[in-house]
SESEMI-796214 format. One record per atom (N, C-alpha, C, CB): atom name; x, y, z; residue number from 1; residue in one letter. Coordinates in steps of 0.2 Angstrom, whole numbers, plus 5000, padded with zeros to 4 digits. Glycine has a CB too. Layout:
   atom      X      Y      Z     n   res
     CA      X      Y      Z   NUM     A
...
***
This chain:
   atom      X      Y      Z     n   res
      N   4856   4971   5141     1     X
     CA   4863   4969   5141     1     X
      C   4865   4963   5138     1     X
     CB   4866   4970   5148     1     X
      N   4860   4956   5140     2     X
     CA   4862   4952   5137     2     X
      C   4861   4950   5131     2     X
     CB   4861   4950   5139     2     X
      N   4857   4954   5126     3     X
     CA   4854   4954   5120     3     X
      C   4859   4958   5116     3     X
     CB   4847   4957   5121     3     X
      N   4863   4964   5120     4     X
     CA   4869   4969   5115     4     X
      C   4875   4962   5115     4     X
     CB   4874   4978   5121     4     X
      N   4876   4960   5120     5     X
     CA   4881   4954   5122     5     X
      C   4880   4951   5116     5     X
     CB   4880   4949   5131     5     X
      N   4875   4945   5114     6     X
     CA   4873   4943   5110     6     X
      C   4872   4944   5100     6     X
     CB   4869   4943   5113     6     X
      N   4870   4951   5101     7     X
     CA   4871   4954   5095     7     X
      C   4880   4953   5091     7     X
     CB   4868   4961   5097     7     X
      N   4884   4954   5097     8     X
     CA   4890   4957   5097     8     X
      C   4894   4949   5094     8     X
     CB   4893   4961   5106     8     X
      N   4893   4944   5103     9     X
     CA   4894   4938   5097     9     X
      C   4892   4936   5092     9     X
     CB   4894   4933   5098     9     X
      N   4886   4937   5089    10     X
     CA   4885   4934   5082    10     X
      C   4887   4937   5076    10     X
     CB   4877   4933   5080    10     X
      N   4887   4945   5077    11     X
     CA   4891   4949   5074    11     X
      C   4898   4946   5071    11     X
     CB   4891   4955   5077    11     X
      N   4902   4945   5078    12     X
     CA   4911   4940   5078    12     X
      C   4909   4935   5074    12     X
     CB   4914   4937   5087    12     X
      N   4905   4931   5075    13     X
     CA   4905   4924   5072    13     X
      C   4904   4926   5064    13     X
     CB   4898   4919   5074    13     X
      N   4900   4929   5063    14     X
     CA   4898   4929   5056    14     X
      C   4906   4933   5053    14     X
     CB   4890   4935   5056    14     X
      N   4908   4938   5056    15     X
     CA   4912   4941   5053    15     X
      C   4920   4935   5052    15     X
     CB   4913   4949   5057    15     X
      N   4923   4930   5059    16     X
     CA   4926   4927   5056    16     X
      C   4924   4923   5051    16     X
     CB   4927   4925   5059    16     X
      N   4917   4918   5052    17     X
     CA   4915   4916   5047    17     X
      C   4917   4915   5038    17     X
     CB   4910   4919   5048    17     X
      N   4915   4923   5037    18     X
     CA   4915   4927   5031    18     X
      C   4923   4926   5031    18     X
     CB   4912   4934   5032    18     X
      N   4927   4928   5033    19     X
     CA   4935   4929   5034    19     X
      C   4937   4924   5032    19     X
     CB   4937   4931   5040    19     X
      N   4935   4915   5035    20     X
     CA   4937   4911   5035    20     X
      C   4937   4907   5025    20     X
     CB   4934   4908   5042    20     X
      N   4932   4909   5022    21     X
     CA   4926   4907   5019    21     X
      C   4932   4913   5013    21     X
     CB   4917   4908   5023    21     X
      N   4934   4919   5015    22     X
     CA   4938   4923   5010    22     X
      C   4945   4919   5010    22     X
     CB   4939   4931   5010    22     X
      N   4947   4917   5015    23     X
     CA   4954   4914   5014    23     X
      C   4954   4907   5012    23     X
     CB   4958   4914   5022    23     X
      N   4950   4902   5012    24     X
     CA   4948   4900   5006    24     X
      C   4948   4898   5001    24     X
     CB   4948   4899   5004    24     X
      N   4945   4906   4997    25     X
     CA   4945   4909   4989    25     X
      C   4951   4909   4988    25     X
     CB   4942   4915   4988    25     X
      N   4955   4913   4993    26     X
     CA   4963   4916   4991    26     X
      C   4966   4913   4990    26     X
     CB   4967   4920   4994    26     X
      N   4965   4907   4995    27     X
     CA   4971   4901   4994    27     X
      C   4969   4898   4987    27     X
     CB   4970   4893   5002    27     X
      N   4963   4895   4987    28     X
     CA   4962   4892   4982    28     X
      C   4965   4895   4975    28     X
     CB   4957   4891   4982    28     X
      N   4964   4901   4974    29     X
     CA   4968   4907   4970    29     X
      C   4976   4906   4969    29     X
     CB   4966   4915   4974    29     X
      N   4977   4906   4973    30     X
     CA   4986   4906   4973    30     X
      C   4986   4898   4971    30     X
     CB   4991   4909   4983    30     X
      N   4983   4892   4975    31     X
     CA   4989   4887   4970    31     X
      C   4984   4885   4965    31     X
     CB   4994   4879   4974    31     X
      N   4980   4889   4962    32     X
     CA   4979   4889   4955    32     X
      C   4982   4896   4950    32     X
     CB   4971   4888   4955    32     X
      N   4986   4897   4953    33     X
     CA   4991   4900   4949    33     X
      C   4997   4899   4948    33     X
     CB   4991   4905   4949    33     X
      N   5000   4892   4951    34     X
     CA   5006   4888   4952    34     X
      C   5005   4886   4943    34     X
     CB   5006   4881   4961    34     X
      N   5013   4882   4943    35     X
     CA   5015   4880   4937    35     X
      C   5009   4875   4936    35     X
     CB   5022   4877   4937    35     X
      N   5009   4875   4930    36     X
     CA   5005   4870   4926    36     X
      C   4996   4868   4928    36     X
     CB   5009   4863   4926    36     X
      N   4994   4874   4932    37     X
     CA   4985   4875   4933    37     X
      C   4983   4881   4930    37     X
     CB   4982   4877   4942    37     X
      N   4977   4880   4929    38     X
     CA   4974   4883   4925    38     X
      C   4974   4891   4924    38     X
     CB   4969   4881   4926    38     X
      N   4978   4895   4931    39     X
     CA   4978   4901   4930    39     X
      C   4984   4902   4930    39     X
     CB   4975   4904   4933    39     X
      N   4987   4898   4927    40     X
     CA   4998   4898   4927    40     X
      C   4999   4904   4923    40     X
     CB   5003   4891   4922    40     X
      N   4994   4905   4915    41     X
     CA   4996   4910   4910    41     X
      C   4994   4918   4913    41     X
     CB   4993   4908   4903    41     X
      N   4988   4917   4919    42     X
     CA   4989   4924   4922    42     X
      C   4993   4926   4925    42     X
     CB   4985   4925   4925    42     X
      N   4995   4920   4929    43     X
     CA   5002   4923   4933    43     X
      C   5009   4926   4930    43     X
     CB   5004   4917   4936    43     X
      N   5010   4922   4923    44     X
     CA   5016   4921   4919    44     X
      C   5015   4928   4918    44     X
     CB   5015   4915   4911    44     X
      N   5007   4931   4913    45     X
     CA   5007   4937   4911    45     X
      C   5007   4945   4916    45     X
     CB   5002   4936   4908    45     X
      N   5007   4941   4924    46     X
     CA   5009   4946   4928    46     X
      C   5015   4946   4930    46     X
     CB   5005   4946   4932    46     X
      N   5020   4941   4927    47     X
     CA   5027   4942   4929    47     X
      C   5032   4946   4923    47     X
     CB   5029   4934   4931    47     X
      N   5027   4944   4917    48     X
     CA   5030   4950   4911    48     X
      C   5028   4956   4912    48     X
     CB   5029   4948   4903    48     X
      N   5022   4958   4911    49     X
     CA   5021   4964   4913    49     X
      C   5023   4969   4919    49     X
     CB   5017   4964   4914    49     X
      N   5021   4967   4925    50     X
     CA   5023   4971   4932    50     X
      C   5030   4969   4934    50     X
     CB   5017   4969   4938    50     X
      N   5035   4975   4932    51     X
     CA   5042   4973   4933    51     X
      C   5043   4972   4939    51     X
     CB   5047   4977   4931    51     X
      N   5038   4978   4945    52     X
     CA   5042   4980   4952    52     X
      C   5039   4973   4954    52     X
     CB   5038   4989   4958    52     X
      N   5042   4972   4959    53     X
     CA   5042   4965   4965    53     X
      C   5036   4970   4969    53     X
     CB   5052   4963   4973    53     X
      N   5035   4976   4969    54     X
     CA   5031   4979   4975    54     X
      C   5025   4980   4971    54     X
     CB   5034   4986   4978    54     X
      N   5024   4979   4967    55     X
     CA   5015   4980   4964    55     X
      C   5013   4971   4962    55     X
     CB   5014   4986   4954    55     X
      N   5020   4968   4960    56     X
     CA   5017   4960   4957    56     X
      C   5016   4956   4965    56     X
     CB   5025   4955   4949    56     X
      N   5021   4957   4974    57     X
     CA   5017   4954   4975    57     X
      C   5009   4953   4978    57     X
     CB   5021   4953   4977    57     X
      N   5007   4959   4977    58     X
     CA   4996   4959   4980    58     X
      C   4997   4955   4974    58     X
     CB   4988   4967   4980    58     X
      N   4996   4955   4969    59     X
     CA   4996   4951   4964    59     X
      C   4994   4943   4964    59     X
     CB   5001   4952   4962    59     X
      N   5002   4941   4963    60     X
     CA   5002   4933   4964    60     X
      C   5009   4932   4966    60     X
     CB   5001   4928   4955    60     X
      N   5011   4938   4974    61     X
     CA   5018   4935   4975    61     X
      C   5016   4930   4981    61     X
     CB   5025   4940   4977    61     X
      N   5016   4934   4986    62     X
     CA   5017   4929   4992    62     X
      C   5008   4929   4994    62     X
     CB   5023   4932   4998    62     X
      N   5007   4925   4999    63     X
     CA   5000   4923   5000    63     X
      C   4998   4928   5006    63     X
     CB   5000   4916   5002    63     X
      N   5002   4929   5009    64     X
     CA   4999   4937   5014    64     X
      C   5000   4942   5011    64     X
     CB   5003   4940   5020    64     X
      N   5002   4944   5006    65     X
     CA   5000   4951   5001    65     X
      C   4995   4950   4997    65     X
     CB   5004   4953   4997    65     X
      N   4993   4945   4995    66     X
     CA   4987   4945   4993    66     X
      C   4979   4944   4999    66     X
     CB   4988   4939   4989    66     X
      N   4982   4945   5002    67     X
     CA   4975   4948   5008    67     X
      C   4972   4956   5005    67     X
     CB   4980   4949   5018    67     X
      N   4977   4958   5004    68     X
     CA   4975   4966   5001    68     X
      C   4972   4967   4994    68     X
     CB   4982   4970   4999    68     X
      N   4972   4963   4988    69     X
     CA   4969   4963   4984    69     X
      C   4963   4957   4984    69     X
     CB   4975   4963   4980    69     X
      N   4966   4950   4986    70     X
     CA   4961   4946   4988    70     X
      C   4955   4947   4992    70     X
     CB   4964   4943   4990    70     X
      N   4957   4951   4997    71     X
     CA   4952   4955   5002    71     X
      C   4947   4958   5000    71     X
     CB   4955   4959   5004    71     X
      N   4952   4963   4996    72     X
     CA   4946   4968   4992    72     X
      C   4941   4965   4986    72     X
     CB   4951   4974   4989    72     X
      N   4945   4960   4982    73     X
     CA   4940   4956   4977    73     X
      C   4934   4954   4982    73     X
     CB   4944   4948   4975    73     X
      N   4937   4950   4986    74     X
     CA   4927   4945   4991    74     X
      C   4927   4949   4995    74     X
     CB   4926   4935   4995    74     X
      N   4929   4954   4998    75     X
     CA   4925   4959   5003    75     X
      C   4920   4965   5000    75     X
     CB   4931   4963   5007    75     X
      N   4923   4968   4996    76     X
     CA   4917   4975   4993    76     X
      C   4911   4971   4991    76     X
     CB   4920   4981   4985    76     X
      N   4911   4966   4986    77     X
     CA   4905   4965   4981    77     X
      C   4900   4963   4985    77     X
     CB   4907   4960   4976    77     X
      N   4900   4957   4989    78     X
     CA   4898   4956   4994    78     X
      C   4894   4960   4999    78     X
     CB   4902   4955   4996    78     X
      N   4897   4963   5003    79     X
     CA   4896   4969   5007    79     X
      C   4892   4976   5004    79     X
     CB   4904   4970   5009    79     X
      N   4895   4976   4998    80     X
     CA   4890   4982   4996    80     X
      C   4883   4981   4992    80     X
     CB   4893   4986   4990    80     X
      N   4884   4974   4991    81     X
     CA   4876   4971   4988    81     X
      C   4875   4970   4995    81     X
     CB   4876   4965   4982    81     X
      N   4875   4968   4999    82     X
     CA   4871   4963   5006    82     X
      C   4871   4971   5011    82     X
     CB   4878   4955   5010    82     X
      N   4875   4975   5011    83     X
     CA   4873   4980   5017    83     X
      C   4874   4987   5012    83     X
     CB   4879   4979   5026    83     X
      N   4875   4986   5009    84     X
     CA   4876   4995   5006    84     X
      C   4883   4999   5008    84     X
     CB   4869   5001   5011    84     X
      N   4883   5005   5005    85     X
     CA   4889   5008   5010    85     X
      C   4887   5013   5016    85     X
     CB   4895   5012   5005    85     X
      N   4891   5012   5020    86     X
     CA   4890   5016   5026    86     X
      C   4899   5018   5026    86     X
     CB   4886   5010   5035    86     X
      N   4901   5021   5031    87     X
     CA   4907   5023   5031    87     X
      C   4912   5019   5036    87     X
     CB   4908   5029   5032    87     X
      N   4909   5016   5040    88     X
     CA   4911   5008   5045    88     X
      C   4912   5005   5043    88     X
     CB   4909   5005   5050    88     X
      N   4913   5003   5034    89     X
     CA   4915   4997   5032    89     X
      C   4922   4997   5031    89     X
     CB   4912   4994   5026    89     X
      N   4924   5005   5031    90     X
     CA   4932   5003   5029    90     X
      C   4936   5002   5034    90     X
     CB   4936   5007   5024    90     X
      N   4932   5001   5042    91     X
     CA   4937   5001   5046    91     X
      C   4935   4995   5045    91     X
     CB   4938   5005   5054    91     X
      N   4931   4992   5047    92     X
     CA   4929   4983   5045    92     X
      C   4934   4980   5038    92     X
     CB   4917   4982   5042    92     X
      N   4932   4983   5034    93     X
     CA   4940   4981   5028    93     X
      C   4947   4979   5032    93     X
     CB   4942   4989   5021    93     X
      N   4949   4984   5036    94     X
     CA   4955   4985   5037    94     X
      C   4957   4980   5042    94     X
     CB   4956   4990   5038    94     X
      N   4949   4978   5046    95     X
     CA   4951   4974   5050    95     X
      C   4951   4967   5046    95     X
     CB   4946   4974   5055    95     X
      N   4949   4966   5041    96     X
     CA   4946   4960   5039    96     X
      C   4954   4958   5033    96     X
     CB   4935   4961   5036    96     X
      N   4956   4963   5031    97     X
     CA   4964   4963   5029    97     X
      C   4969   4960   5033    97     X
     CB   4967   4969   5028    97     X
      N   4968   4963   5040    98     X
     CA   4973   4961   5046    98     X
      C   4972   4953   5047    98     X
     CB   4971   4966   5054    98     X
      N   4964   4950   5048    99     X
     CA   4962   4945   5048    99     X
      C   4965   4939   5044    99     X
     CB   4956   4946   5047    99     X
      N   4964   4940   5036   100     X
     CA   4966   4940   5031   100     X
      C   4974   4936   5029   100     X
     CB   4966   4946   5030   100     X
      N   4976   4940   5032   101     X
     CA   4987   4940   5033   101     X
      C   4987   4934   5037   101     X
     CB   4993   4949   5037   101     X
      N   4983   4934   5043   102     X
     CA   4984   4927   5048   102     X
      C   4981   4922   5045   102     X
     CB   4981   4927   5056   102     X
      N   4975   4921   5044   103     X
     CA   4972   4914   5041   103     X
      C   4976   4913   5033   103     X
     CB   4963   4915   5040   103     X
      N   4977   4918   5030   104     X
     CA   4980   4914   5025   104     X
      C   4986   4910   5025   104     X
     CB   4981   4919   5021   104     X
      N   4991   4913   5031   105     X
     CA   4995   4911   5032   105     X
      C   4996   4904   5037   105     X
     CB   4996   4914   5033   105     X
      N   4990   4904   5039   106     X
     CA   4989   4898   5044   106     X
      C   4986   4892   5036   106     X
     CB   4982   4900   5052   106     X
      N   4982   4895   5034   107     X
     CA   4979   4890   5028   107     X
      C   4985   4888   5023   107     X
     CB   4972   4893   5023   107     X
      N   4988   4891   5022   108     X
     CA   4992   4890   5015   108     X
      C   4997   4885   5018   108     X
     CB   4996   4897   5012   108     X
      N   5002   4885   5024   109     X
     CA   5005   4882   5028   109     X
      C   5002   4874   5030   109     X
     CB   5006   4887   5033   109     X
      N   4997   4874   5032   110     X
     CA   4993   4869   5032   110     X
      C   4991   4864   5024   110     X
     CB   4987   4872   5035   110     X
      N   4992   4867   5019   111     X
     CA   4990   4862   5014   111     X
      C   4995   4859   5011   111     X
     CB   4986   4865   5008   111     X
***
């Protein structure tokens, strides 16, 4: 029992861990696509192109919709090279999206 107990928390840890460590990427991502950084002309070229507000913001609109696309960037590549696929990763994706929307929002707010 205390060894399942154990497994369970390192598992949590690791998985915030990891979560904490993607919402770092995403942040960093979004204000390097603010005016005048280095990824301004991707942004620019996703504001000519993608007319709907509903596909440009995963994109580069707001910082909790980019949990969805952001997510999915540093979660699959990761995950599929380091554990393979099994079919319990996409309820773990979906958790780690939910995860995602709060820290980003806590990080983005904080800088």
């Amino acid at each position: 029992m205390t060894e399942q107990l154990l497994n369970i928390v390192l598992g949590l840890s690791g998985f915030l861990l990891f979560a904490a460590i993607q919402s770092l990427i995403i942040n960093g991502i979004k204000e390097a696509m603010g005016k005048g950084m280095i990824l301004s002309g991707f942004s620019n070229f996703i504001e000519r192109t993608v007319k709907s507000e509903y596909w440009r913001k995963p994109l580069n609109g707001c910082i909790k919709c980019l949990a969805s696309t952001g997510g999915g960037i540093t979660f699959w590549p990761f995950v599929l090279l380091v554990f393979g696929w099994h079919w319990e990763e996409l309820l773990i994706f979906v958790a780690d999206v939910f995860t995602l929307v709060t820290l980003n929002w806590y990080i983005y707010k904080k800088l």
